[in-house]
DRENDO-1510 file (C-alpha; in Angstrom, 1 decimal, always signed):
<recs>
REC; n; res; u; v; w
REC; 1; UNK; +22.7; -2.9; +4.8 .
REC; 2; UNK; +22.3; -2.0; +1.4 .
REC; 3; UNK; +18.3; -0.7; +0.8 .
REC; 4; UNK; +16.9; +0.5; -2.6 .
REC; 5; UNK; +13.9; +2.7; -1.9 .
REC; 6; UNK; +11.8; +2.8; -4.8 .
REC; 7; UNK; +9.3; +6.1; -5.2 .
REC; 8; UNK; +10.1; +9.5; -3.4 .
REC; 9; UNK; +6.7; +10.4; -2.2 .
REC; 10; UNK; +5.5; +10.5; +1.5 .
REC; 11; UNK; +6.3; +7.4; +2.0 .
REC; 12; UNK; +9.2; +7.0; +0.1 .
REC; 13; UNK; +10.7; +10.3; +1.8 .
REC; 14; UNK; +10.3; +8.9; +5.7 .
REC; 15; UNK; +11.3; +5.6; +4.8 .
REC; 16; UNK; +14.7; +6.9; +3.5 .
REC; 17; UNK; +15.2; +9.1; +6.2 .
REC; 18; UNK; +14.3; +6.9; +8.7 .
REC; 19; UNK; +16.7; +3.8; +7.7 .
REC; 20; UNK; +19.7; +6.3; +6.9 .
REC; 21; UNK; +19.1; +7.4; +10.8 .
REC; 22; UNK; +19.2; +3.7; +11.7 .
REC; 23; UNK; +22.2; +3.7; +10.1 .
REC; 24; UNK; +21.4; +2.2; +6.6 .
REC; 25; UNK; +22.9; +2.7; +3.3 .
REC; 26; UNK; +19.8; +4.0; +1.5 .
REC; 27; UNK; +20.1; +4.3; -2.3 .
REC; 28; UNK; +16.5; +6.7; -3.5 .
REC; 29; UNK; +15.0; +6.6; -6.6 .
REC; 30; UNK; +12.1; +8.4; -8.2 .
REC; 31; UNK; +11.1; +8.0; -12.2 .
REC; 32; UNK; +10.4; +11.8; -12.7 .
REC; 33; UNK; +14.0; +13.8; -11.8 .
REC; 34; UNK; +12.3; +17.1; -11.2 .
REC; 35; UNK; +10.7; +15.8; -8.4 .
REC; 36; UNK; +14.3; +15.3; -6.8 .
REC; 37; UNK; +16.6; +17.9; -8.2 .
REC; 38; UNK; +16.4; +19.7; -4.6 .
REC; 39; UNK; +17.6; +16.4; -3.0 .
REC; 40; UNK; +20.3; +15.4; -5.8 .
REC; 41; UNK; +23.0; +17.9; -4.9 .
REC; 42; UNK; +22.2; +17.7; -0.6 .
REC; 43; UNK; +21.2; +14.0; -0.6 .
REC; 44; UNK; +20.2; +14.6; +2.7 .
REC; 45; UNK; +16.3; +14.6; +4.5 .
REC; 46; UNK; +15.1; +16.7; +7.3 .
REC; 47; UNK; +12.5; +14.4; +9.3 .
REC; 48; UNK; +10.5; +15.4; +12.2 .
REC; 49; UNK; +8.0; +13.5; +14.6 .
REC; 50; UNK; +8.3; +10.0; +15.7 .
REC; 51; UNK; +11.9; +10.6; +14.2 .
REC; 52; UNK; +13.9; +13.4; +14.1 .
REC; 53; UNK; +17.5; +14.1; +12.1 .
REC; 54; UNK; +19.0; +15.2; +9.6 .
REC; 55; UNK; +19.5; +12.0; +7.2 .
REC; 56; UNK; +22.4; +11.7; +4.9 .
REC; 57; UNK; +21.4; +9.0; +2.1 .
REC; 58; UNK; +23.9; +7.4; -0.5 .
REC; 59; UNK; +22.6; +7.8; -4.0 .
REC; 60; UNK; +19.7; +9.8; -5.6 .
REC; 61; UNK; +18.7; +9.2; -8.8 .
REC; 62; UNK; +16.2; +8.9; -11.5 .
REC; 63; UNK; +18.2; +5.8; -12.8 .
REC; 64; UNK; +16.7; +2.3; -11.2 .
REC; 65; UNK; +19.3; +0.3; -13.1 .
REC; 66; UNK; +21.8; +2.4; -10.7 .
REC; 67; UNK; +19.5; +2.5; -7.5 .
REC; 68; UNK; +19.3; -1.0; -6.9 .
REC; 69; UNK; +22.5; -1.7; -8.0 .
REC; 70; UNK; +24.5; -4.1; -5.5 .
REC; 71; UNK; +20.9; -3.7; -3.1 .
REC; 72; UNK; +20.2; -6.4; -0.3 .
REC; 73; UNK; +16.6; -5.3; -0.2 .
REC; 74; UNK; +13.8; -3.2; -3.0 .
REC; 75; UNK; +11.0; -1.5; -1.1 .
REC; 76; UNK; +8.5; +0.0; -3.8 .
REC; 77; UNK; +6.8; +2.8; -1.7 .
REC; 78; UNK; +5.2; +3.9; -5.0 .
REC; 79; UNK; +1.0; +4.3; -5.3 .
REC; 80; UNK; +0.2; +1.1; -6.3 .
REC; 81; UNK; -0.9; +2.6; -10.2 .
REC; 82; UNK; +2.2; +2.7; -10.6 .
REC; 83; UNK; +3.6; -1.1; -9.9 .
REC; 84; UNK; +3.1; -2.2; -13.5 .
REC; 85; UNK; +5.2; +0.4; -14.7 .
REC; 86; UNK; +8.1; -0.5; -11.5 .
REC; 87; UNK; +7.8; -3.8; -12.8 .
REC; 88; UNK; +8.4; -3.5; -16.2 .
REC; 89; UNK; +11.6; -1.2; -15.4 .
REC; 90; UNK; +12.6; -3.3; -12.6 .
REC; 91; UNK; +12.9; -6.6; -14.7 .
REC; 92; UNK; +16.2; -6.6; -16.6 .
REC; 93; UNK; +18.0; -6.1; -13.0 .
REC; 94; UNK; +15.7; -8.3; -10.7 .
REC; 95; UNK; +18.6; -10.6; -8.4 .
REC; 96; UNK; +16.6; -14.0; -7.3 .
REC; 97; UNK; +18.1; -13.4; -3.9 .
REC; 98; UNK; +17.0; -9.7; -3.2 .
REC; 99; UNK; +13.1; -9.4; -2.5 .
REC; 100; UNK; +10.9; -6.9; -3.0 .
REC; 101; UNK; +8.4; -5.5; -1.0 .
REC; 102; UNK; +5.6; -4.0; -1.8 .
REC; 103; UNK; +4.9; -1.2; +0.7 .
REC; 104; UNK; +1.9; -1.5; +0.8 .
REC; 105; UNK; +1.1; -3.7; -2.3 .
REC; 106; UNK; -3.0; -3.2; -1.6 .
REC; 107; UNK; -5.3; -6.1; -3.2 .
REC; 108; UNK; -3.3; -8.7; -4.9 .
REC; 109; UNK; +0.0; -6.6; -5.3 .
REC; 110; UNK; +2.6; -9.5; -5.4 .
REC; 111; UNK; +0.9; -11.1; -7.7 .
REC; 112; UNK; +0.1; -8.8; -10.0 .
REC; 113; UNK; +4.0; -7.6; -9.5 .
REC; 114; UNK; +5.2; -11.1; -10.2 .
REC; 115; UNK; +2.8; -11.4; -13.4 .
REC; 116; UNK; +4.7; -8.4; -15.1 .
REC; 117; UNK; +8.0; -9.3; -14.2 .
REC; 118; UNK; +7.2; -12.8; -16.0 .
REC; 119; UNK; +5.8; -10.8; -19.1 .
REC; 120; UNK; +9.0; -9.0; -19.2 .
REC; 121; UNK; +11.4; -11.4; -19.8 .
REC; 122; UNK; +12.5; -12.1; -15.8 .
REC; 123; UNK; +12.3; -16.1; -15.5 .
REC; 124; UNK; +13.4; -16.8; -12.0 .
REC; 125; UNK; +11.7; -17.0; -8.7 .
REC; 126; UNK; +12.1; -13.6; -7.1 .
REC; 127; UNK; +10.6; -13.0; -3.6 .
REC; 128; UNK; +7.8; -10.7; -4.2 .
REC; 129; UNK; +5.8; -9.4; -1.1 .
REC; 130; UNK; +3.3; -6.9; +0.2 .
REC; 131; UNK; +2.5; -5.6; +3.4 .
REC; 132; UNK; -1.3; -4.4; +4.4 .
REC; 133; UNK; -0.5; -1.1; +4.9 .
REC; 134; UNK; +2.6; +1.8; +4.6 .
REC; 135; UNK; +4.2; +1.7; +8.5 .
REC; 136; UNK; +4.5; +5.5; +8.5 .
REC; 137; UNK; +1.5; +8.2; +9.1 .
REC; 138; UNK; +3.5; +10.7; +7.5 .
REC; 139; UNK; +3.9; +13.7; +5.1 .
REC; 140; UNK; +6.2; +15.1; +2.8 .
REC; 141; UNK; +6.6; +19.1; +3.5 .
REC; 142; UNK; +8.8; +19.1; +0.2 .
REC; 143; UNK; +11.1; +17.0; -1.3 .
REC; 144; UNK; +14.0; +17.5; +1.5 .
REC; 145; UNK; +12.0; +17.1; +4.5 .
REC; 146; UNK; +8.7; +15.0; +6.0 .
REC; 147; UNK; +7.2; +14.5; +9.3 .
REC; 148; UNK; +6.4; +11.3; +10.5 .
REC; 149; UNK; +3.2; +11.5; +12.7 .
REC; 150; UNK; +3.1; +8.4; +13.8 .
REC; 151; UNK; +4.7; +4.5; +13.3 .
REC; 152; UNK; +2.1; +1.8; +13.4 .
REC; 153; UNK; +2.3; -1.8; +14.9 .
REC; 154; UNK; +2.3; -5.4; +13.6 .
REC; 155; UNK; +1.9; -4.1; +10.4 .
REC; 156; UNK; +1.1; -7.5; +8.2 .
REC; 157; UNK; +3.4; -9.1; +5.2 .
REC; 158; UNK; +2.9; -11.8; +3.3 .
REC; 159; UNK; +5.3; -13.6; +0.6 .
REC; 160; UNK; +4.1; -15.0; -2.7 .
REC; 161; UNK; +6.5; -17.6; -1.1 .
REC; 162; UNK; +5.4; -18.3; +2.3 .
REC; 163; UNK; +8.1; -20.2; +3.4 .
REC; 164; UNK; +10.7; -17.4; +3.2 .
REC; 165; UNK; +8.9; -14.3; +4.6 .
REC; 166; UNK; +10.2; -15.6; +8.3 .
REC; 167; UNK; +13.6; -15.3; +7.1 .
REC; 168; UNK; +13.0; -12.1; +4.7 .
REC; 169; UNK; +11.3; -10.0; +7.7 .
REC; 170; UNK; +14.5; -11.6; +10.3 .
REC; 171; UNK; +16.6; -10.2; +7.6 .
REC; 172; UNK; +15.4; -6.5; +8.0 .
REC; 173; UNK; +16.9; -3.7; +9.4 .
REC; 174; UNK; +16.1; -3.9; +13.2 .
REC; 175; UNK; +13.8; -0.5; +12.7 .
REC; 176; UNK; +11.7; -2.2; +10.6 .
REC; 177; UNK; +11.9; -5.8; +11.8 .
REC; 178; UNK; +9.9; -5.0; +14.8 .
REC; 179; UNK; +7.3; -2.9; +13.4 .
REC; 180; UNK; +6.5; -5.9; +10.4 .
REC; 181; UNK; +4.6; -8.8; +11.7 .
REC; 182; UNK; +4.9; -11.9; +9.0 .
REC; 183; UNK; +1.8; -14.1; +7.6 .
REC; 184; UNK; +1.9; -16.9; +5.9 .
REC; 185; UNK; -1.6; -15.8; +3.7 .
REC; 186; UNK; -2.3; -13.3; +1.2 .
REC; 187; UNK; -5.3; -13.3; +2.3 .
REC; 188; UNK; -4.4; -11.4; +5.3 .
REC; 189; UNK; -2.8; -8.7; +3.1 .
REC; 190; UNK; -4.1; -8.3; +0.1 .
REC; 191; UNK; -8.0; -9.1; +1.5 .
REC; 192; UNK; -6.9; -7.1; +4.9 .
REC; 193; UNK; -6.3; -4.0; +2.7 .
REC; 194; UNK; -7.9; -1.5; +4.9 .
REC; 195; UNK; -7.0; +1.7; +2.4 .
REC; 196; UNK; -9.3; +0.6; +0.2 .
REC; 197; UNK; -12.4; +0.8; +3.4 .
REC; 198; UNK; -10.8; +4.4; +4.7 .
REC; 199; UNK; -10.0; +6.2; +1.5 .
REC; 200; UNK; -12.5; +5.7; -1.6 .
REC; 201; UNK; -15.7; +6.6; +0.7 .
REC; 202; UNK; -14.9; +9.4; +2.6 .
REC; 203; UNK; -13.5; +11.3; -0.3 .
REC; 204; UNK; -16.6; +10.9; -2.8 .
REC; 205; UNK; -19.0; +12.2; +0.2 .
REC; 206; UNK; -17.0; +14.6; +0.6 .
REC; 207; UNK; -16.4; +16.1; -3.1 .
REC; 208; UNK; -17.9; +19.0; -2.0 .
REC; 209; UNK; -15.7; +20.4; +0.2 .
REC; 210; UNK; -12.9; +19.3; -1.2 .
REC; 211; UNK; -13.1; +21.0; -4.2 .
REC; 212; UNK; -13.9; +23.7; -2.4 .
REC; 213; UNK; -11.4; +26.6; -3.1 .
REC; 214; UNK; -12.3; +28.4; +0.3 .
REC; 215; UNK; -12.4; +25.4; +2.3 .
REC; 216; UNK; -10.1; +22.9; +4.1 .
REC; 217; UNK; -10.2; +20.2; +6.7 .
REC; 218; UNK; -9.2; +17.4; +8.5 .
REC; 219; UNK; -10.1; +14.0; +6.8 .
REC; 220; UNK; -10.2; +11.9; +9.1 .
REC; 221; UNK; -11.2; +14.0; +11.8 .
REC; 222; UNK; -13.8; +16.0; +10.2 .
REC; 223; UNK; -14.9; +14.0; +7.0 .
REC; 224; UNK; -15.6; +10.6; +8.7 .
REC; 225; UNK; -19.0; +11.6; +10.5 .
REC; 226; UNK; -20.7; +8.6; +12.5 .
REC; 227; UNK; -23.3; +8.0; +9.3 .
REC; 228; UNK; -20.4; +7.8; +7.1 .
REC; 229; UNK; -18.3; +5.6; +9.3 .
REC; 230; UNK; -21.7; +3.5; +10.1 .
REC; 231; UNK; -21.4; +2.8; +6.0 .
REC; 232; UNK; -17.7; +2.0; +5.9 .
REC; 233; UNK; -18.8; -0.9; +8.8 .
REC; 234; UNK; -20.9; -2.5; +5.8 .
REC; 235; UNK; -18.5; -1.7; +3.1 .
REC; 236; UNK; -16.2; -3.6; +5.6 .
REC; 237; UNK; -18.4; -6.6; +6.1 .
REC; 238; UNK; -18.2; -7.6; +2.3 .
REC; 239; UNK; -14.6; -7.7; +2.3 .
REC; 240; UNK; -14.8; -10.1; +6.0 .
REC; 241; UNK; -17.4; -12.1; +4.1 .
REC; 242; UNK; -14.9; -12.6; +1.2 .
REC; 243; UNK; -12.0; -13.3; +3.5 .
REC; 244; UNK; -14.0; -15.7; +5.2 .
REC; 245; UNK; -15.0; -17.8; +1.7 .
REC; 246; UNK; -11.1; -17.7; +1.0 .
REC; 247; UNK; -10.4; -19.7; +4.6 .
REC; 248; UNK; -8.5; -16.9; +6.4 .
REC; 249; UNK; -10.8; -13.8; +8.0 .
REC; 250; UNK; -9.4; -10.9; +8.3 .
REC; 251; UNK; -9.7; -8.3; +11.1 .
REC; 252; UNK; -12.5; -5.6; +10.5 .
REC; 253; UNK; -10.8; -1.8; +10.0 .
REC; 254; UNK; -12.5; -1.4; +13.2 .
REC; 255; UNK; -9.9; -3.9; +14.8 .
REC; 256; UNK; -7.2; -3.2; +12.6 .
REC; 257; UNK; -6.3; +0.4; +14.1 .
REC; 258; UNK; -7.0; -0.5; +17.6 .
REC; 259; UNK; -3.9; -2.8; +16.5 .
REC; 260; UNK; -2.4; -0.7; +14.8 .
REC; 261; UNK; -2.3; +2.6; +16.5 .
REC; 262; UNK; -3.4; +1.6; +19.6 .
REC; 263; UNK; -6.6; +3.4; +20.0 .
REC; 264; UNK; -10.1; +2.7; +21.8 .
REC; 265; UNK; -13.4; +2.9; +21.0 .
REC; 266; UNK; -17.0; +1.4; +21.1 .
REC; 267; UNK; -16.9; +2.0; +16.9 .
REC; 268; UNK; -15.5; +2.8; +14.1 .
REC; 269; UNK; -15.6; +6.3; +14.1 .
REC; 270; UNK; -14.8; +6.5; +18.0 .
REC; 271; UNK; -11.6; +5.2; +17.0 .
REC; 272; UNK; -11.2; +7.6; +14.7 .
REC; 273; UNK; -11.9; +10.4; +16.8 .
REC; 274; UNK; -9.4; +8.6; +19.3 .
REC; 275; UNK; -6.4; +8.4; +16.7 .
REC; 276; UNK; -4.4; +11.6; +17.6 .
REC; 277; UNK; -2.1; +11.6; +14.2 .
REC; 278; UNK; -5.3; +11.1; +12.4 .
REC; 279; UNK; -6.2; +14.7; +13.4 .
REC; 280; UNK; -3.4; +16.1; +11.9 .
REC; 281; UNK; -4.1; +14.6; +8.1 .
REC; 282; UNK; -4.9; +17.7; +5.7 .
REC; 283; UNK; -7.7; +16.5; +3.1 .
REC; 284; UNK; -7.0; +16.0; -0.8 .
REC; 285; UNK; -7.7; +18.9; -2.3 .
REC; 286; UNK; -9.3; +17.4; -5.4 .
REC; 287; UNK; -10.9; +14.1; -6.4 .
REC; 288; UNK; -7.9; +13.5; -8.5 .
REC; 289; UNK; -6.2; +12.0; -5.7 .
REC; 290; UNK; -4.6; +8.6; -4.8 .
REC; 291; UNK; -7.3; +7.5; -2.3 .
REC; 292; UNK; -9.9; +7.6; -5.6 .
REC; 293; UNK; -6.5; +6.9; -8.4 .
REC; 294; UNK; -5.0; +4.3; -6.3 .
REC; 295; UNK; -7.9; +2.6; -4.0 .
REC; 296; UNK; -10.6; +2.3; -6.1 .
REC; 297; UNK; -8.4; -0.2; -9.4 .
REC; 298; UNK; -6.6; -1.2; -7.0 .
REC; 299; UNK; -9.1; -2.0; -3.9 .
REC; 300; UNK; -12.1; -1.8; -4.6 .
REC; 301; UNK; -12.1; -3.1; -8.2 .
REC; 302; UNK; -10.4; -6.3; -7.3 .
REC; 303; UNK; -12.2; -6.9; -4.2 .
REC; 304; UNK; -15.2; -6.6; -6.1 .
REC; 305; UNK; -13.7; -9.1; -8.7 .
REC; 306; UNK; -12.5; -11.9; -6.3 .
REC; 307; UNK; -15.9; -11.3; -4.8 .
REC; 308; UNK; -17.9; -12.2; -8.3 .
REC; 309; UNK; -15.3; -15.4; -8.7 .
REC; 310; UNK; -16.5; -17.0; -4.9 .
REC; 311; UNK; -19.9; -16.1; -5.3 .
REC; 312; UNK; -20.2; -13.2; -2.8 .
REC; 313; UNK; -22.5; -10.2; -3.5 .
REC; 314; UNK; -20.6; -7.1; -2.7 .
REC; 315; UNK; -23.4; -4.3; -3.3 .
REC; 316; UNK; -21.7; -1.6; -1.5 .
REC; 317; UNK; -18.2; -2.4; -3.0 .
REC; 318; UNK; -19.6; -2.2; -6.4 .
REC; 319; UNK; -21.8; +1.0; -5.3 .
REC; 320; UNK; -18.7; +3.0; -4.6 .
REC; 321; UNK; -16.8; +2.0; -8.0 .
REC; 322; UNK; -19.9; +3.0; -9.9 .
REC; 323; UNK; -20.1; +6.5; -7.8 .
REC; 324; UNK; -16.3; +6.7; -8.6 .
REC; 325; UNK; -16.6; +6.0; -12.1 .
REC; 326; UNK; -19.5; +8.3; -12.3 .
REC; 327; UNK; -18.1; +11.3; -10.5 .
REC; 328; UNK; -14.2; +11.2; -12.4 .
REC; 329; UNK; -16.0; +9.9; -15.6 .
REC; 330; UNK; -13.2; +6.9; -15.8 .
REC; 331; UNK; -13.8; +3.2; -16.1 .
REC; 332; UNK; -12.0; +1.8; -13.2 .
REC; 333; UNK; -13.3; -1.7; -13.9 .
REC; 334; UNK; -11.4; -1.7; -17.1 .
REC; 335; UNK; -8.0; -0.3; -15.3 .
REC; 336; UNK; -8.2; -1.8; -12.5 .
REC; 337; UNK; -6.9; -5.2; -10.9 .
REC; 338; UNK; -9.3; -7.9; -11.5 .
REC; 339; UNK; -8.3; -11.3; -12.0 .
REC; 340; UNK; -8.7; -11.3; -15.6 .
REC; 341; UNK; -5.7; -8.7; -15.7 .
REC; 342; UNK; -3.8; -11.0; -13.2 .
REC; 343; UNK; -4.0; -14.4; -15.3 .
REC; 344; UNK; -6.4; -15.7; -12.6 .
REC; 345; UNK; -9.6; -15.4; -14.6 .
REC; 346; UNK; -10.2; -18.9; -16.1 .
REC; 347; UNK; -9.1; -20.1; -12.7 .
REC; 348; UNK; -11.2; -22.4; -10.5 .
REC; 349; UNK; -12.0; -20.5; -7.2 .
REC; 350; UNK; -10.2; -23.8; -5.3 .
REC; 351; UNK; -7.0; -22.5; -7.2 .
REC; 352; UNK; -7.1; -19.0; -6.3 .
REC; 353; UNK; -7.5; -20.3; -2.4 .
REC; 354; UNK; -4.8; -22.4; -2.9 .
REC; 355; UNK; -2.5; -19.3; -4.5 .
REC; 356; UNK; -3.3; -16.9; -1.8 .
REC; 357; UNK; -3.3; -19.2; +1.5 .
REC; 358; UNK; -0.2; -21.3; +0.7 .
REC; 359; UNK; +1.7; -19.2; -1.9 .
REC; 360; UNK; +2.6; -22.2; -4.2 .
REC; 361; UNK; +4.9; -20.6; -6.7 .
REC; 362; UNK; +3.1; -20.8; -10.3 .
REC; 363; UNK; +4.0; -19.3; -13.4 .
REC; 364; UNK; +1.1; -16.9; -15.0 .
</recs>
């Protein structure tokens, strides 16, 4: 099968190795060229971990026009900032019968994918969709070789389309087909968004020591103390709370990675202490980092949004934006996702339901 990975970051890296080892034809793309001029000439990835090889891949470029080319399947492994731009690129080559998944989209990725296609001249119905999270706990050692820690389970997708994603996800290499786990609600993805809980948090209280220059440590491991995790538990119950108003409730993060990596605890933060690849995961090493640049517009902002359309209070939600808009001096209200942005705003909350539950395709 034919597979256009989109972005050559961590994610982008192990998902390229690891479908070239399954025996894929993987075409790689990544907008800046310097980031891949090791990889160009070798167009090969050393991988190590839950899979090990030497992966050969087919094409690597910094031209999308050529990397999806003749693909069966787009995964965008891209931060989420970054989707608008994808989008926009993306559109003059966008095949109605290849879909694109978001991996991970975060809050309201598909739609906000979809939306900028339509502003960019693409007319047709592609299938657009998102998973919760990325599959891989991984890291990129440089830009020919990764280790993948870990490979989680039932990792959720949803479909602006609901009826297809069945077929989409049956479609899928077999690597992948039994690690995705299909819903038919948006809810369940986008609202399910546990990045968003795990990432924003931790790093502000932490801002300390990671802009330490003498000082390193283990995120998860050593950043997520018991009175931190015991906040993330209410940041978590806002998001439930929306879910719930939307018709669908999600699992808490507490639930989610007992899922997903199969890991026990009483709590939160047992869990955590309980997740072995969590141990190995380096911290940022500045606030200018995707789990602030990435999970607070595209989280925490549009969490908070959807939260203000339903009539749900979100004080904690809205607590962390304001610390993060504080500490960065940015406006993430203004960049981020909210529905206004999306073409949602002037709808009634009983149409945003409707949109996210059943995936009726609209035009925005």
């Amino acid at each position: 099968m034919r597979i256009a990975i989109i972005g050559a970051g961590n994610s982008g890296i192990s998902m390229a190795a690891h479908l070239a080892l399954s025996g894929e034809c993987v075409n790689l793309w990544n907008r800046s060229a310097q980031t891949i001029k090791d990889l160009v000439p070798t167009k090969s990835i050393t991988v190590q971990g839950k899979v090990n090889g030497k992966a050969y891949l087919n094409i690597v470029t910094d031209s999308i026009e050529l990397a999806v080319k003749d693909a069966e399947m787009i995964f965008v492994t891209t931060p989420a900032t970054s989707h608008v731009q994808i989008a926009q690129r993306l559109a003059p080559y966008v095949d109605k019968n290849v879909p694109i998944i978001l991996t991970p989209g975060r809050t309201f990725g598909a739609i906000e994918f979809k939306h900028i296609l339509l502003q960019n001249g693409y007319s047709g119905n592609v299938n657009v969709c998102e998973t919760q999270t990325i599959i891989y706990t991984c890291r990129k050692t440089d830009s020919c070789n990764a280790v993948i820690l870990d490979l989680k389970k039932n990792v959720l997708i949803s479909c602006l389309d609901s009826s297809k994603i069945e077929n989409i996800v049956s479609n899928m290499p077999q690597c992948l087909r039994r690690i995705y786990k299909p819903t038919k609600s948006m809810v369940e993805t986008s609202i399910g968004n546990v990045g968003m809980i795990l990432h924003c948090t931790p790093t502000l209280l932490n801002s300390g020591w990671i802009e330490s220059p003498s000082h390193s440590f283990k995120y998860y491991y050593h950043g997520i103390s018991p009175s931190i995790s015991s906040f993330l538990e209410r940041l978590d119950e806002e998001r439930i709370r929306i879910s719930q108003v939307l018709g669908n409730s999600v699992e808490s993060t507490y639930q989610w990675m007992k899922r997903s990596y199969g890991v026990e605890g009483e709590n939160l933060f047992q869990c955590i202490q309980n997740n072995e690849a969590y141990k190995e995961i380096d911290a940022p090493g500045t606030l200018e980092h995707r789990y602030i640049l990435e999970d607070v517009p595209c989280g925490l902002v549009p969490l908070e949004s959807i939260g203000a359309k339903l009539g749900v209070k979100t004080p904690y939600v809205s607590l962390i934006i304001d610390l993060a808009n504080s500490m960065l001096k940015k406006d993430f209200r203004s960049d981020g996702r909210t529905l206004e942005k999306l073409g949602m705003g002037s709808m009634q909350p009983e149409e945003i339901i409707t949109i996210l539950n059943h995936q009726e395709l609209y035009s925005l």
